[in-house]
C-alpha positions in Angstrom: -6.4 -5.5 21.7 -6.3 -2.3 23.0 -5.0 1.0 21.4 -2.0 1.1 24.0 -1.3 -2.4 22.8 -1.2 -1.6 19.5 1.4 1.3 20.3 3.4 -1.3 22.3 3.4 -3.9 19.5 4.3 -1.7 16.8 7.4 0.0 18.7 9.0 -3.1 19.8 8.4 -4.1 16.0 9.9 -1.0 13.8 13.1 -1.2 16.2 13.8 -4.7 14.2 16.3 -3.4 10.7 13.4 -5.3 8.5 11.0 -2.9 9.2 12.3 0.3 10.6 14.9 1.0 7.5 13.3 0.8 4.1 15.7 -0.2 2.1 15.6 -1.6 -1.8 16.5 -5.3 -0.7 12.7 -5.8 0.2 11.8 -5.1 -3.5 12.1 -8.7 -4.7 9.9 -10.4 -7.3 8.3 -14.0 -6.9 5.6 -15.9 -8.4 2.3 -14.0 -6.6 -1.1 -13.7 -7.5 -2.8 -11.2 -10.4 -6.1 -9.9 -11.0 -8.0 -12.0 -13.0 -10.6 -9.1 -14.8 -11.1 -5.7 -14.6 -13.8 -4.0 -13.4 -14.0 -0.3 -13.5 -14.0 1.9 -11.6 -11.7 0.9 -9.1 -8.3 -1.7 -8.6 -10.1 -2.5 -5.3 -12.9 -4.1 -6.9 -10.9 -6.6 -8.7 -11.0 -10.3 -8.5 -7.6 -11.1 -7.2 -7.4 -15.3 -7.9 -3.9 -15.9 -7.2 -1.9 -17.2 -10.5 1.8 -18.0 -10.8 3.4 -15.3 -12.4 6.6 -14.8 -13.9 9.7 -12.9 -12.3 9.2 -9.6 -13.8 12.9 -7.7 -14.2 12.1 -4.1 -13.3 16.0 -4.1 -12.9 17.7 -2.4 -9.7 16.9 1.2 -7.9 20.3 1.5 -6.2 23.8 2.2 -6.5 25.0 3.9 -9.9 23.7 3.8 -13.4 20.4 5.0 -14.9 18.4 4.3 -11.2 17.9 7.9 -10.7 16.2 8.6 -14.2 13.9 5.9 -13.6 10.7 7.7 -13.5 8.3 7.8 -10.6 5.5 5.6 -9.9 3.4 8.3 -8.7 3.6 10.7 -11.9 5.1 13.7 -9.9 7.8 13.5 -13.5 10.7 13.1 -11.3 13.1 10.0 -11.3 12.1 7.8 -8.9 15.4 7.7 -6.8 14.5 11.2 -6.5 11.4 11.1 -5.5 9.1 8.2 -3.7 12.3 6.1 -3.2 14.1 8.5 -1.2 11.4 7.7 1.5 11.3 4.0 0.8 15.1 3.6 1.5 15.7 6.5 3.6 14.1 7.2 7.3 14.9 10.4 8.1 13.6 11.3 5.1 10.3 9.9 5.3 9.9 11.3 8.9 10.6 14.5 7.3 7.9 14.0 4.7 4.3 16.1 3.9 1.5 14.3 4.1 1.3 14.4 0.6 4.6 13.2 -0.2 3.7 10.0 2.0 0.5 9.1 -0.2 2.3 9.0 -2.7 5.2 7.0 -1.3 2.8 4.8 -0.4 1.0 4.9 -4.1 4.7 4.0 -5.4 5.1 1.2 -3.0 2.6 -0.8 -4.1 4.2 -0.4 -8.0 7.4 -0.8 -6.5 7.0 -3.8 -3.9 8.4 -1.6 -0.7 6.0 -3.9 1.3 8.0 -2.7 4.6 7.0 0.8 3.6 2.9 0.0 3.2 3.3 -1.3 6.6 5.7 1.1 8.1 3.7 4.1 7.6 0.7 2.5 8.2 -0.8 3.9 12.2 -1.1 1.6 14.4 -4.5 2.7 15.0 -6.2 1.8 11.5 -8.4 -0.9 12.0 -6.7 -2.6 8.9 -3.6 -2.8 10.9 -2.4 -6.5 11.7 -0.3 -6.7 15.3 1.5 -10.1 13.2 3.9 -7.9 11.4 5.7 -10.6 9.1 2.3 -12.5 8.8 0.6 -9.0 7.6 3.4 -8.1 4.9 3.6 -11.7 3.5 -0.4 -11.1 3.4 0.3 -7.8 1.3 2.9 -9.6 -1.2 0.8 -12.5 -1.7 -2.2 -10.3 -3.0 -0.6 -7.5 -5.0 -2.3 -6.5 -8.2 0.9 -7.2 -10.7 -1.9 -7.4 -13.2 -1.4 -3.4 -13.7 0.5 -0.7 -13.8 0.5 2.1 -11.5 0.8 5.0 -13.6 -0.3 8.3 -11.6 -1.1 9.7 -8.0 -2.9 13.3 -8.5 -3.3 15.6 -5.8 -6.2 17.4 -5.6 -6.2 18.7 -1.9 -4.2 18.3 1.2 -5.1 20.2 4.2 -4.2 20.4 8.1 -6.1 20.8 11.0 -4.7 21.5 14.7 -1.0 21.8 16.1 1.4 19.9 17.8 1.0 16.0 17.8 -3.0 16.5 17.9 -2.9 17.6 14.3 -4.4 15.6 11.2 -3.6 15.4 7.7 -6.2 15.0 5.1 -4.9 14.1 1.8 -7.5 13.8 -1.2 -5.9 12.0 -4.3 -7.0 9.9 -7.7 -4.8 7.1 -8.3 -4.5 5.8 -11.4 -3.6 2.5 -13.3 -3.5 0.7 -16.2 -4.3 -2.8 -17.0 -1.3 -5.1 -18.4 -2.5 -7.4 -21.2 -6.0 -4.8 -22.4 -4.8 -1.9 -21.5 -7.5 -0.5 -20.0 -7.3 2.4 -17.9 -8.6 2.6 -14.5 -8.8 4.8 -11.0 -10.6 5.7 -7.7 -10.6 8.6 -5.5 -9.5 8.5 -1.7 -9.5 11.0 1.0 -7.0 9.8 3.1 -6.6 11.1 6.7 -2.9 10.8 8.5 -1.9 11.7 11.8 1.6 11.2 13.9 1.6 8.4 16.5 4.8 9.4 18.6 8.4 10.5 17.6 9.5 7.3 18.7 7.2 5.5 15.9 8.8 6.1 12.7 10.5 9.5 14.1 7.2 11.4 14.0 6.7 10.7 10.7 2.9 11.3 9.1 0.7 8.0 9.6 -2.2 6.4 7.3 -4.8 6.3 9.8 -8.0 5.4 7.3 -9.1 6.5 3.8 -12.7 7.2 2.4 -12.9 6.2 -1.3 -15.0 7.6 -3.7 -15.5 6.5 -7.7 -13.0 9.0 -9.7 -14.0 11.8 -11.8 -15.0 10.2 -15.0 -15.4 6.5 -14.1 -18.8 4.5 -13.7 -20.5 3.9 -10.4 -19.4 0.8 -8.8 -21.7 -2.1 -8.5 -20.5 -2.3 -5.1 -18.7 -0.1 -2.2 -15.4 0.2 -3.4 -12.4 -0.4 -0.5 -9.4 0.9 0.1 -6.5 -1.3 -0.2 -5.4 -2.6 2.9 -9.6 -3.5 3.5 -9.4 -5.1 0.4 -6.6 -7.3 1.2 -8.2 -8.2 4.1 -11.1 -9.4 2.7 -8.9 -11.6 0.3 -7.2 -13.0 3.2 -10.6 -14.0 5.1 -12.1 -15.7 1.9 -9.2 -17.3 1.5 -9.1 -18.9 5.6 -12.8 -19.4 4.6 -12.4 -21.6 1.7 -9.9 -23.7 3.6 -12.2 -24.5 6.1 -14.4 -25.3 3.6 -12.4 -27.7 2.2 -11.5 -28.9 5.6 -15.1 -29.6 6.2 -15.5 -31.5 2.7 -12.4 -33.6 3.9 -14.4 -34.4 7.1 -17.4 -35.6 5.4 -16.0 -37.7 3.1 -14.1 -39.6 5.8 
């Protein structure tokens, strides 16, 4: 597919309300897989078996009450209505957004379930990115870690380079989390890069475009190259088409 393809796709698919408003309807809770162990130092290295969970009741982000107080995903100490949601739920504002306040949008959506978020500000030119938009965001909720909680996104560096819509973001970030039942604490470092793909995708609004990850400050080497997490849910869907054929094939030969 090439790039111009991938612009093409993309456009006609944010103009759809589903995607191109981000709004707290998405943030539903169903049975979807966990991680089954931890292994430090990063959530990307988990095994992510998929086990039937039960409907957790993080309770509504919108209209009146105590939504607003509800602290932040991402750590920043603000209420979270205040904060990441205001670009989950609100275009303009995300378009309007620093770099760094879109990693950690993008941090929080992962805690909060904003699947159209993850995918809307994902470019259209990461090679993670899926031109199957509804197949890729029922890949994401089918694989999210609800084995832990998402309890920080620290900022350690965010710089720009060039002007105009050549310009690129660099973003360098731990993120942090917690393991439900041992309470184990976890993170890995990213550098992620962003860049603008247009004002008519997401209004002009800063882009994940790839990430580098690194093991954090204070965890063990990994055993293996950690991924980010969109390559890591990748690699969950492919073992999973791989198994079925598997299976497939077992059917075969025992006919």
């Amino acid at each position: 597919m090439t790039n111009t393809s991938r612009l093409f796709i993309l456009l006609i698919t944010l103009a759809t309300p589903c995607v191109s408003s981000f709004t707290v309807n998405t943030r539903q809770t169903s049975p979807l897989s966990s991680c089954s162990s931890l292994k430090p130092p990063s959530l990307l290295q988990l095994d992510a078996k998929k086990q039937k969970s039960k409907k957790k009741n993080k309770g509504s982000t919108s209209g009146f009450g105590g939504a607003a107080v509800v602290p932040c995903p991402c750590g920043s100490g603000s209420g979270y209505m205040k904060c990441c949601g205001r670009l989950h739920n609100d275009p303009a504002v995300f378009a309007a957004a620093t770099a760094e306040e879109v990693v950690r949008a993008r941090y929080s959506a992962y805690s909060e379930r904003e699947v159209d978020f993850i995918v809307g500000s994902t470019h259209p030119l990461n090679k993670n990115f899926i031109s199957d938009i509804e197949h890729w965001k029922e890949t994401i909720r089918m694989n999210c870690y609800d084995n832990f909680e998402l309890t920080s996104c620290e900022i350690l560096d965010e710089t720009y380079e060039g002007e105009g819509d050549k310009q690129i973001a660099k973003v360098k970030f731990v993120a942090k989390m917690t393991q439900v039942d041992s309470r184990e604490k976890t993170a890995f470092q990213e550098t992620s890069t962003f860049e603008r793909a247009g004002k008519n995708i997401m209004g002009g609004a800063w882009l994940y475009k790839e990430g580098v990850i690194e093991t954090a400050p204070g965890m063990p080497e990994p055993e293996t190259a950690p991924k980010n997490l969109d390559e890591e849910l990748k690699a969950q869907e492919e073992g999973q088409v791989g198994e079925s054929k598997e299976e497939d094939g077992d059917e075969s030969t025992a006919e």
